[in-house]
N, C-alpha and C positions, 0 to 999 in steps of 0.2 A: 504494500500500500504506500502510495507516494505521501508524504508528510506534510510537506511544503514545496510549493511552488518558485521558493527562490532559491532552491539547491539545484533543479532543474536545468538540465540543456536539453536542445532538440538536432541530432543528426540526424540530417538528410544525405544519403550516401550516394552518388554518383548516378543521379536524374537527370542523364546528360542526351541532348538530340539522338545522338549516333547507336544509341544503346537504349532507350527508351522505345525505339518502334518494333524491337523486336520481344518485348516482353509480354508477357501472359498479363492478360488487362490492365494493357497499361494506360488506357483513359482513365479508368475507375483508380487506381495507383497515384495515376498524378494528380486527380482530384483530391485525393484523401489527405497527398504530402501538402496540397494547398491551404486546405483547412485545416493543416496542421502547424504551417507557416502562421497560417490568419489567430490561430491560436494562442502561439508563442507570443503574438504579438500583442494580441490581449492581455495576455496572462505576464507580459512582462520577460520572458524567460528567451534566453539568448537561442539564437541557432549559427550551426555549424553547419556547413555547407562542402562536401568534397568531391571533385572531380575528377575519375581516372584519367590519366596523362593518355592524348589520341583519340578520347570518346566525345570531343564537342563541347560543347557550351551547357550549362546547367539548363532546365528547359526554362523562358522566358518567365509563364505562368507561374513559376516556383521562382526564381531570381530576382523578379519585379515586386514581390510582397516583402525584399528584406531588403531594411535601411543599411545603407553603407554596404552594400553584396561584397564579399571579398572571398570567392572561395579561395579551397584548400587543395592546390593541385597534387597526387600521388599519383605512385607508382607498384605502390603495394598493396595488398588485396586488403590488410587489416590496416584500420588508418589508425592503430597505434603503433607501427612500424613507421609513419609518416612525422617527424620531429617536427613540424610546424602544427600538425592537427595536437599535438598532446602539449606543444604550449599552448594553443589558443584555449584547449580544453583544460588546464589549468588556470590560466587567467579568470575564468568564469569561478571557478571556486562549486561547481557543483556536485554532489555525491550521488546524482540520479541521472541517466543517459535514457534519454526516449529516442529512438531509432527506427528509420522507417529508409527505405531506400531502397536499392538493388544492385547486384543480384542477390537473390536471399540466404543462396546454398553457398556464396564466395565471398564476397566482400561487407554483407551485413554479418553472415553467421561469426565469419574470424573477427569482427568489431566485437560483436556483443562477446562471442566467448574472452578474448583477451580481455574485455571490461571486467568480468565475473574475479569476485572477490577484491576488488579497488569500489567497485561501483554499482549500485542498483539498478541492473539495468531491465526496459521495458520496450520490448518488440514491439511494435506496430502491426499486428496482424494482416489489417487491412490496407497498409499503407509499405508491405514490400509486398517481391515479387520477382520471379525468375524465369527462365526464357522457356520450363516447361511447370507445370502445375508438381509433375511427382519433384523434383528438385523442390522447390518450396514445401511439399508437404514435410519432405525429409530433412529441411533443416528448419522448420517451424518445431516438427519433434525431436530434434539434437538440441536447439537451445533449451524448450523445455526440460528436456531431459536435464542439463548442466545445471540449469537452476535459471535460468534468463524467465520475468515474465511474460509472457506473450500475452498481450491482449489490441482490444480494439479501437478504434481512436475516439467513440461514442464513450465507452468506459473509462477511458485515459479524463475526458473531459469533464464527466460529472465527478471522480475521484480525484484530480483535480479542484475544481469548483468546491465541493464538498456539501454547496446549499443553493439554492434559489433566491430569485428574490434580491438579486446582487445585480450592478450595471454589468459587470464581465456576464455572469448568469447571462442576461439577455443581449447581449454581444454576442453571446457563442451558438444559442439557440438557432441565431439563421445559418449557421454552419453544419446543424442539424437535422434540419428541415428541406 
């Protein structure tokens, strides 16, 4: 269960043109990472942005909801093999990684596992996603299995929020709707 909302980061992993047209729904994927962007920003909570080195541009729809865009270009499948992504994820100071990206079976799954045991971390169910469905099924159940939460970005939000009845509350609502 996430605590607070200001330990929080949000990685978005490599939602890049070149590699986004071939993934398993990836309209429904990049909507989710958008309202998840639109989220963070509600909610205050930074995001991280990384692009594998050769795959293209972040996609617009996701690039254009974050102030100051500055991705994180790698070359490594875990972006904490990447010394600019684990300073920036230091700078923030947060003890909980919400993660949402692709691919889900390569460069989300080695994220979150290297996260495990530094960090709290919370897959995005609905928000990665890999170039076939059994890949994603198979590392949706290796993170669970490690210990990573897996859930969904509707669950992330009210767990998050934690009540109604709050201006963020109805800020987030049309992201729901």
């Amino acid at each position: 269960m996430i605590k607070e909302s200001s330990k929080c980061v949000l990685v978005i992993i490599d939602a890049q043109e070149r590699l986004m047209p071939v993934i398993a729904n990836n309209e429904a994927i990049a909507k989710t990472m958008q309202d998840l962007v639109q989220f963070a920003n509600i909610m205050e909570i930074p995001v991280l942005v990384t692009e594998q080195l050769k795959l293209g541009p972040t996609l617009e729809k996701i690039s254009g909801l974050i102030k100051d865009f500055q991705p994180i270009s790698k070359i490594s499948f875990s972006c904490f093999e990447c010394e600019e992504f684990v300073a920036a994820l230091d700078k923030t100071g947060a003890d909980t990684l919400i993660i949402a990206g692709v691919e889900a079976h390569i460069c989300v799954c080695q994220t979150a596992l290297d996260a495990l045991g530094r960090y709290d971390v919370h897959v995005i169910a609905d928000a990665v996603s890999s170039r076939t469905d059994f890949n994603l099924q198979a590392a949706l159940a290796r993170l669970r299995q490690e210990g990573a939460t897996v859930t969904t970005k509707e669950m992330l939000f009210y767990e998050i929020l934690k009540k109604a009845g709050t201006p963020r509350f109805k800020e987030t609502l049309k992201l729901v709707k």
